[in-house]
C-alpha positions in Angstrom: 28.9 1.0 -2.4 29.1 -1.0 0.9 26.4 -0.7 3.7 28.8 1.2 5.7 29.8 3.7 3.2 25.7 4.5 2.3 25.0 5.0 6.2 27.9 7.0 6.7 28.3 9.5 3.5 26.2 12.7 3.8 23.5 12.2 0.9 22.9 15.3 -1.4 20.3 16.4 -3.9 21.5 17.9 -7.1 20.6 21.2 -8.6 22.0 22.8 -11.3 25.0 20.1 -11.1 26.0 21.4 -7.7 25.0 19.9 -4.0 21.4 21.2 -2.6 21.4 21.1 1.3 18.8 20.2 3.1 18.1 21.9 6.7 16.6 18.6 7.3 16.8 15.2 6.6 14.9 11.9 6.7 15.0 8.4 7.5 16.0 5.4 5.4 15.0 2.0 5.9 16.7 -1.1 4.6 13.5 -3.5 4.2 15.6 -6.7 4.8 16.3 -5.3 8.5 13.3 -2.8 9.2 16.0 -1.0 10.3 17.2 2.9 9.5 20.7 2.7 7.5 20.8 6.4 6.2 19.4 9.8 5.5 18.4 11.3 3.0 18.0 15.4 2.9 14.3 16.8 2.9 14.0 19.3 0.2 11.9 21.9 1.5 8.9 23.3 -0.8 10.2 27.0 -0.3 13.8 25.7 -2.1 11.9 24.4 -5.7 12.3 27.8 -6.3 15.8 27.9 -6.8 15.6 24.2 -8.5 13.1 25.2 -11.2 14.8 29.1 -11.9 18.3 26.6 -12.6 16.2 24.1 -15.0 14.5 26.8 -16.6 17.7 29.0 -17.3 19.3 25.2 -18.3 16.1 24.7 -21.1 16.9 27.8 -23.1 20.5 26.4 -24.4 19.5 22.8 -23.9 16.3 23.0 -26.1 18.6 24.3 -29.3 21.0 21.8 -30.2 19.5 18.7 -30.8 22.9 16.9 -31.6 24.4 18.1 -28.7 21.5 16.4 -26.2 22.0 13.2 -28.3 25.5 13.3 -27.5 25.0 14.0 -24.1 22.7 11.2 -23.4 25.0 8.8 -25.2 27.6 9.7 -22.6 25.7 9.2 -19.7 24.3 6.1 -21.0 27.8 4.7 -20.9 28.6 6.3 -17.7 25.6 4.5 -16.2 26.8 1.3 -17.9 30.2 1.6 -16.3 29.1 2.6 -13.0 26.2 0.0 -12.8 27.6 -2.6 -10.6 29.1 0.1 -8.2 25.4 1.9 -7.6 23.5 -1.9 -7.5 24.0 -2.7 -3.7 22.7 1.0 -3.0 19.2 0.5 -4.5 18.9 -3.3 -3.1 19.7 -1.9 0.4 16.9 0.6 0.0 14.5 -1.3 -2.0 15.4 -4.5 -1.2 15.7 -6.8 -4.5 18.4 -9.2 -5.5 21.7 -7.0 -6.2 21.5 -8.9 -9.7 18.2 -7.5 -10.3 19.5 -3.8 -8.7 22.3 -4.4 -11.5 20.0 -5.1 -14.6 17.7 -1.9 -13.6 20.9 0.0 -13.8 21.7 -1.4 -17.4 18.1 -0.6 -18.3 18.1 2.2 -17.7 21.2 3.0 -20.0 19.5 1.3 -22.8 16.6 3.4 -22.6 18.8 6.5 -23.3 20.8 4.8 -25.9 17.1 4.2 -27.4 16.0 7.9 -27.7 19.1 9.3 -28.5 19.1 7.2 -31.5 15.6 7.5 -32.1 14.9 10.2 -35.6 12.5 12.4 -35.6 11.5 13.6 -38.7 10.7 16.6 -39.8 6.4 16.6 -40.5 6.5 18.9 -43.9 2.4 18.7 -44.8 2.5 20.4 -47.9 5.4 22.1 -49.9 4.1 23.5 -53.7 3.5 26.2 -55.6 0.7 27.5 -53.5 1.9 26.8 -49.4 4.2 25.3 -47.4 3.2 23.5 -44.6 4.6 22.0 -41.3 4.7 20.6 -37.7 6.9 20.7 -34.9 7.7 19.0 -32.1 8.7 22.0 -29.6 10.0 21.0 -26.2 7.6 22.0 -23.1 10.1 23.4 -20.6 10.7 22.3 -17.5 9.4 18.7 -16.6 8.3 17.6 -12.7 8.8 13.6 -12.5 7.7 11.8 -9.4 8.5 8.6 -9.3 8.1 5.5 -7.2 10.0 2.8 -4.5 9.6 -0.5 -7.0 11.8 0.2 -9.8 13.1 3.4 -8.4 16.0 4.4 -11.7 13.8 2.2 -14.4 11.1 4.4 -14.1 12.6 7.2 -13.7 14.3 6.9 -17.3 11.3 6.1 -18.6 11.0 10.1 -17.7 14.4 11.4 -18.3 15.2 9.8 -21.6 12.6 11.0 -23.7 11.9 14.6 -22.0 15.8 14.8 -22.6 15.8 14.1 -26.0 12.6 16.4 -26.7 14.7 19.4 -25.3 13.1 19.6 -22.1 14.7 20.0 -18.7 13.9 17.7 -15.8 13.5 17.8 -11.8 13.0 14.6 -10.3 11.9 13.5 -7.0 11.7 9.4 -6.3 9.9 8.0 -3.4 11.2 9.0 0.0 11.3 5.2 0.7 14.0 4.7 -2.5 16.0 8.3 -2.3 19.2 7.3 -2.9 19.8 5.5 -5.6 18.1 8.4 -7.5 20.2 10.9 -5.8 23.5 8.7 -6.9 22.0 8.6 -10.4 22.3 12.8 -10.5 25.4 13.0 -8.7 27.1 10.3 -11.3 25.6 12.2 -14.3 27.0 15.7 -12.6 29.1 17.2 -15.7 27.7 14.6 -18.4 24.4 16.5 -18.6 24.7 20.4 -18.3 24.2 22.1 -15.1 20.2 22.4 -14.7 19.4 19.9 -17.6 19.0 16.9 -14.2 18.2 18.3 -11.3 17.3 15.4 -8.4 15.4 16.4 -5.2 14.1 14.3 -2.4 11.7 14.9 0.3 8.0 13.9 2.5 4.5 14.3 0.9 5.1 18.5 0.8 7.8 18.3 -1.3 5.6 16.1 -4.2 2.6 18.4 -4.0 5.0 21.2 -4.6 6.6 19.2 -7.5 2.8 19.5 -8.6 1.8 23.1 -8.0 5.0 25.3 -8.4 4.2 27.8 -11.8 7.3 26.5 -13.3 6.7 23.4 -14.5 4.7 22.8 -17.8 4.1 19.3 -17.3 4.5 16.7 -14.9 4.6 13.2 -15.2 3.5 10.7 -12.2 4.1 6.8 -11.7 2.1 5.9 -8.6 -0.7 4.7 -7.1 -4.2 5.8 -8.8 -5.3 7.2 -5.4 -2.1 10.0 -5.5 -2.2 10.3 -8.7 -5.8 11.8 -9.1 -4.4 14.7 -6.5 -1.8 14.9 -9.0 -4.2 15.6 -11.7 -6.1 18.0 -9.4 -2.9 19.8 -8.5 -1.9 20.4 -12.0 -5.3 21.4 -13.4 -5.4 25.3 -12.3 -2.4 25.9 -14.6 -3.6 23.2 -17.5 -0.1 21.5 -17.0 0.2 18.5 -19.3 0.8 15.4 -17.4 1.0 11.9 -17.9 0.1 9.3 -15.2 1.1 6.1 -14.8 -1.1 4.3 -12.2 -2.5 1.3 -10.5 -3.2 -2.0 -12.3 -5.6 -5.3 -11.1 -3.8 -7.3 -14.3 -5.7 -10.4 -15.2 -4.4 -13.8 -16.8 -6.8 -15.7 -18.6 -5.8 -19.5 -19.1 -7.9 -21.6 -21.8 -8.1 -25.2 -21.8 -5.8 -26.2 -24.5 -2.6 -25.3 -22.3 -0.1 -27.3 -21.0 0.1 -26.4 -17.8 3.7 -27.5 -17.1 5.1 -25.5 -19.6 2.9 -22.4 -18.7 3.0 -22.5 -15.2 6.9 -21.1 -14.6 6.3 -18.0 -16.7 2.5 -17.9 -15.2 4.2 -17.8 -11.6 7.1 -15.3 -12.8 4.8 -12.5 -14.3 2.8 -12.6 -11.0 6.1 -13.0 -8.4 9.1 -10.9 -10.4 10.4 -8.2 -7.9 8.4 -9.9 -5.6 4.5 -9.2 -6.9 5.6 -5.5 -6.7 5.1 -4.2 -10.3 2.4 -2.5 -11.7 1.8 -4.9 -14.9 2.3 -8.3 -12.4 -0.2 -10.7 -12.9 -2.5 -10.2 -10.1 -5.5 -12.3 -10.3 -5.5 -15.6 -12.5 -8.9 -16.7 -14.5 -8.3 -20.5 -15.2 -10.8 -22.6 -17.1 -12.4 -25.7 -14.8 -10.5 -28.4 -16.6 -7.2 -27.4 -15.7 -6.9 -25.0 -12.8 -6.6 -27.8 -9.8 -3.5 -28.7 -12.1 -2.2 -25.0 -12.6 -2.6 -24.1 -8.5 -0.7 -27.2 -7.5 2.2 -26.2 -10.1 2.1 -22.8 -9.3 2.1 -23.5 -5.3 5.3 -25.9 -6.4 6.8 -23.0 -7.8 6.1 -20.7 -4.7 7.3 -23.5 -1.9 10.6 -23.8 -4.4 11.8 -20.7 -4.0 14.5 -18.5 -2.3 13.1 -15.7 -0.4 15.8 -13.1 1.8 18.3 -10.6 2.1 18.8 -9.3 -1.7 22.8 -9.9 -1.3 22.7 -13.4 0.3 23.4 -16.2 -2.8 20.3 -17.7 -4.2 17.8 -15.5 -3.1 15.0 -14.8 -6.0 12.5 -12.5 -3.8 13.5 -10.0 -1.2 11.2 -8.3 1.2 8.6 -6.3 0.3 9.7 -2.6 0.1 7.4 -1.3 3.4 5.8 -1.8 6.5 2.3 -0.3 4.6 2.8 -2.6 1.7 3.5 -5.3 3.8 0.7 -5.3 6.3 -1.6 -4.7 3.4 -0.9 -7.4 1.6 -1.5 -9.3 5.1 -4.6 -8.2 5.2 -5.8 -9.0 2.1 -4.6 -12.5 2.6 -6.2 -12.7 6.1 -9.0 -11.0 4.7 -9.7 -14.1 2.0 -8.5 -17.4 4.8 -11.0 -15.5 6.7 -13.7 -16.2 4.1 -12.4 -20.0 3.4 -10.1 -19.3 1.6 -7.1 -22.6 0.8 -3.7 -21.3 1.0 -1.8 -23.5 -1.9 1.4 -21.8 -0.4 2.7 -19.0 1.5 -0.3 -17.3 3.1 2.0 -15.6 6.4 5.0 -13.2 7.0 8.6 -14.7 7.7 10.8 -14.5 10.5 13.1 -11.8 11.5 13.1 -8.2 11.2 12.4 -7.9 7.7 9.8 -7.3 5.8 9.3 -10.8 4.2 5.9 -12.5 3.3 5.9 -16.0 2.2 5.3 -16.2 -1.8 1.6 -16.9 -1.5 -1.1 -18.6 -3.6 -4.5 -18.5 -3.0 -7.4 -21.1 -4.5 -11.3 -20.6 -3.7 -11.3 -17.2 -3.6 -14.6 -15.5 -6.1 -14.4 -11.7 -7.4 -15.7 -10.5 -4.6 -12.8 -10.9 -2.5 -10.7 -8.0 -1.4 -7.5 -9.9 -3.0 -9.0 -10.3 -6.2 -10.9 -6.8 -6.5 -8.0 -4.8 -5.1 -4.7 -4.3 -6.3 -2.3 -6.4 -4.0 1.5 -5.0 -5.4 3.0 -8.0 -3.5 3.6 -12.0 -3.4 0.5 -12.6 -3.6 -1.7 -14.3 -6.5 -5.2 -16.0 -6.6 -6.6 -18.2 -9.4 -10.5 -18.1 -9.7 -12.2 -20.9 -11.8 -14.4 -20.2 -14.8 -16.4 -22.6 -17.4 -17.6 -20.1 -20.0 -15.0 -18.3 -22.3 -17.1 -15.2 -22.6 -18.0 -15.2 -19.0 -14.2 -15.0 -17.7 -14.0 -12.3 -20.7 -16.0 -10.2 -18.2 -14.9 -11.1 -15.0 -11.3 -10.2 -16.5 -12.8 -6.4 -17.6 -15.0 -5.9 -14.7 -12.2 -3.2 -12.8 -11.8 -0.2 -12.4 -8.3 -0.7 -13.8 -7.2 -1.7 -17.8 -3.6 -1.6 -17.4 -2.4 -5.0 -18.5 -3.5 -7.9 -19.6 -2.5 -11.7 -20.9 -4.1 -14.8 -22.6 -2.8 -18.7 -22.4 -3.5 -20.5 -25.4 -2.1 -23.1 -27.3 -4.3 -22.0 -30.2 -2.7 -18.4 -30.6 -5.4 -17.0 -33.7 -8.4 -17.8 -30.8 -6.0 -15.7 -28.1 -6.0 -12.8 -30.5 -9.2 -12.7 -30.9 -9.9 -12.7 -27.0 -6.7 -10.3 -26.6 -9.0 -8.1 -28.6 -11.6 -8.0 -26.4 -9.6 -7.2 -23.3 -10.0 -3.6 -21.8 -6.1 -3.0 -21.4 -3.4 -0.9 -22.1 -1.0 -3.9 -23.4 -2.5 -7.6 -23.7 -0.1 -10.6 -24.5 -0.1 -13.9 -25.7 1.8 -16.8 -23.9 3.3 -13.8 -22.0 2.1 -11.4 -19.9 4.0 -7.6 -20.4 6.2 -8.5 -22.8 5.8 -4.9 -24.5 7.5 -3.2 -21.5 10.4 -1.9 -24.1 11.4 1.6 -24.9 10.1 1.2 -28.6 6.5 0.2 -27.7 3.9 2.6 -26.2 3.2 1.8 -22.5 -0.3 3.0 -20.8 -3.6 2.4 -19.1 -6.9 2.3 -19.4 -9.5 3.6 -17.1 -7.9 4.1 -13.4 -4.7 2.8 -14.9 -3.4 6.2 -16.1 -3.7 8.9 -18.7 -0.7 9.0 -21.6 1.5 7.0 -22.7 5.1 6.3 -21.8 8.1 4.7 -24.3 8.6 4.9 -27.9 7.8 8.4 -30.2 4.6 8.5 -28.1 6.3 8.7 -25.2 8.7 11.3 -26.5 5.9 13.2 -28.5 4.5 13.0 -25.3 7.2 15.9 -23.7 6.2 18.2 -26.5 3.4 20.3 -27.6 2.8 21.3 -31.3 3.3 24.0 -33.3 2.0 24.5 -37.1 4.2 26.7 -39.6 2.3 28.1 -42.6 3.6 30.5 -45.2 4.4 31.3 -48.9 5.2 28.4 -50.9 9.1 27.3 -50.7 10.0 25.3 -53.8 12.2 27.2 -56.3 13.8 29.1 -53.4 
C-alpha cells in the first residue's frame, strides 16, 4: 500500500467481520515527517457494546470445535504470509521502521499462529481405575480485551490472538492510537478466514482503552504497555476479578565480565540495545562493564553507533528510523540532557537530527553512575549507557536494584560462571552471549516485579486464556 492510497482510503474497524463506523475519527502521524498522513475512526465507549454482544455470540460456536479453530488459524497464517509485503509500508509509515523490518513482523506474526495451531494439548486424565476417574480441562474464558502498543504493533498483538484463538476464546483488539492501522488492515485481511465475531479490531483515544478494561463482557484482558497504564489496567479490571495478564516496562541490564572479547561482543551488544531503534521492551538498556575492558567496549560500541544509517524507513540502507512520538522523543532528550548536564561524555549521538522527523542520533553515554535518570529509568529509545564496575558481586546488585525484572543478559567467555550469575539475576528471561534470545512462541515470556504479571508464548501463554475445570466421577475402565 502506497502513501497515497493509506491517506486517501477511509479506514474501518472490524466487528463481527463487517465495517464499524466511527462518528469520529483521529489523527495519524507518519514519524519520519511529524506530519498527519491519515485517520483512523474513534470507536466510541458507548459502541463496545455492540463489539463484545458479536464476540460473545461468535465464542459459543467457536469454543466447540477445536479442529475447526486449528484450521482457521492455519489459513490466516498463510493469508498473512501472502499478504505481508503488501501491508509492510503501512505499519513503517505509521510506526516508522525499516519496511524490511515492517515485512518480518508481518511474517512473525504468521509463525506464531502456525505455532499454536500445531501445538497439542493433551488431555490431563489424573486418575482412571477401579475406584474414580479423574481429570482437568482447559476451558476457554470468553471473550478476551487485548490492548496493545505503537513498537511492534501486529507482533504483539499475536502474541494475544494466537493462543486466546486456539484456547477457544474470542478476541477484541484495540492497538495504540499512534499505530491503528496496520492493526485495522490485519482484521480487515482476516475478514472471512476467522468467523464473524471470532477478531473483532477497534481503535480509538484513552476512553476507548479504559472501556476495553471496564465493559462486563470481557473475562480477561491482556495489556502490553507501560507499567504506569498498566497498574490502571489492573485497577480497572479488579471489581469484576477479570484475569489479565500484563506485559510491562523493563530497565534490562547487560553485564560484561572480563574474559570477553570485546570485538566480537560488541556488534550484538550494540544490536540488543539499538534494534527497532532502542524501542523494545527487552533492549538492553543500561550496560554493567567490568574496569578492565569497558573504555574498549564504549569506543566499539560508539563505532557502531557513528556507523550507522539512521532515516525514512523506505529510503535504501537505513537501519534505524525515527522514534515513533513526539513524547518518546523528547523524553528520551531529556534523559540524555538530563546526564551531559551532570558530566556526562557523549561517545556518540547525544542530539536530535534534522528535519521534520522524529530522529535522535544513536547515542552512547560513558560516566554516567546509577543514580542517573538514564540509567534508573526506562529510556525505550537510542539510547544506551555503560557504567563501570570492579566487583562481580557488586554489579550483581547494581544490575537487580530496579523496580523492573524483565530481561536480563551475561557476557562471558567462561559460559558455566555466566550460568551461575544468570542465576542470580532477578528477571523474567536472562541470556548468555545474547540478550532475549527466548523471545519465541515456544518459550514463556514475562516479568518480574514492575515488569508484568503472566506469562505470554508457549502452553503457558495459551493455558494462560483458560481457566480450569476438574471432572470427577464413577470409575471408567471396563466401560
Amino acid at each position: 500500500m502506497t502513501l497515497q492510497q493509506a491517506s486517501t482510503r477511509e479506514w474501518s474497524a472490524t466487528s463481527d467481520g463487517a465495517d464499524l463506523r466511527a462518528m469520529r475519527t483521529f489523527d495519524v502521524v507518519n514519524p519520519s515527517t511529524g506530519q498527519v498522513f491519515a485517520q483512523a475512526p474513534d470507536i466510541h465507549p458507548d459502541q463496545l457494546d455492540e463489539v463484545f454482544t458479536g464476540a460473545h455470540t461468535a465464542f459459543l460456536k467457536w469454543r466447540t470445535d477445536d479442529d475447526f479453530r486449528r484450521e482457521r488459524m492455519r489459513r490466516a497464517a498463510a493469508v498473512i504470509e501472502d499478504h505481508a509485503a503488501a501491508l509492510a509500508p503501512v505499519l513503517t509509515m505509521e510506526q516508522g521502521k525499516p519496511v524490511a523490518d515492517s515485512t518480518r513482523e508481518f511474517l512473525g506474526s504468521a509463525r506464531w499462529l502456525r505455532y499454536y495451531a500445531d501445538l497439542e494439548v493433551p488431555r490431563q486424565v489424573i486418575r482412571d481405575d477401579a475406584e474414580a476417574y479423574e481429570e482437568v480441562f482447559h476451558r476457554p474464558l470468553g471473550v478476551v480485551s487485548a490492548i496493545t502498543p505503537w513498537n511492534f504493533p501486529i507482533t504483539l498483538a499475536m502474541w494475544k490472538i494466537a493462543p486466546a484463538l486456539r484456547a477457544g476464546n474470542t478476541l477484541v483488539v484495540k492497538p495504540s492510537p499512534y499505530t491503528p492501522l496496520a492493526t485495522l488492515a490485519l482484521g480487515e485481511l482476516l475478514r472471512g478466514i476467522l468467523p464473524d465475531g471470532v477478531l473483532n479490531i477497534v481503535t480509538g483515544l484513552d476512553a476507548l482503552g479504559a472501556g476495553m478494561v471496564s465493559h462486563p463482557v470481557p473475562r480477561k484482558v491482556s495489556f502490553t504497555g507501560s507499567t504506569t497504564v498498566g497498574k490502571k489496567v489492573a485497577l480497572g479490571a479488579a471489581p469484576a476479578l477479570k484475569r489479565v495478564t500484563l506485559e510491562l516496562g523493563g530497565n534490562d541490564p547487560a553485564i560484561v565480565l572480563p574474559d570477553v572479547d570485546v570485538d566480537e561482543i560488541a556488534p550484538r551488544l550494540f544490536w540488543n540495545a539499538f534494534g527497532n531503534n532502542g524501542q523494545i521492551c527487552v533492549a538492553v538498556k543500561r550496560v554493567y562493564a567490568h574496569e578492565s575492558v569497558r573504555p574498549r567496549l564504549v569506543e566499539a560500541l560508539g563505532e557502531l553507533a557513528r556507523s550507522v544509517k539512521v532515516g525514512d524507513g523506505f529510503d535504501e540502507g537505513v537501519r534505524l528510523g525515527p522514534v515513533n512520538n513526539r513524547p518518546q522523543l523528547d523524553h528520551v532528550a531529556a534523559l540524555v540532557d538530563e546526564a551531559t548536564g551532570r558530566g556526562a561524555r557523549v561517545v556518540a549521538g547525544g542530539q536530535t537530527l534534522g528535519g521534520d522527523g522524529y530522529f535522535y542520533a544513536p547515542t552512547v553515554l560513558d560516566g554516567v553512575d546509577d543514580t542517573f535518570r538514564v540509567v534508573a529509568e526506562e529510556q525505550f529509545g537510542p539510547v544506551l549507557p555503560v557504567l563501570s564496575y570492579r566487583d562481580e558481586d557488586d554489579a550483581i546488585r547494581r544490575a537487580n536494584d530496579s523496580v523492573y525484572g524483565l530481561t536480563a543478559s551475561v557476557w562471558s567467555a567462561d559460559l558455566d560462571h555466566a550460568a551461575r550469575i544468570a542465576e542470580r539475576m532477578d528477571s523474567g528471561q536472562v541470556g548468555i552471549n545474547a540478550h532475549a534470545r527466548g523471545m519465541l512462541p515456544h518459550l514463556p515470556f514475562g516479568g518480574h516485579k514492575w515488569s508484568g504479571v503472566g506469562v505470554e508464548n508457549g502452553p503457558w501463554g495459551l493455558y494462560s486464556f483458560t481457566e480450569l475445570q476438574v471432572i470427577v466421577g464413577p470409575p471408567r475402565v471396563g466401560r
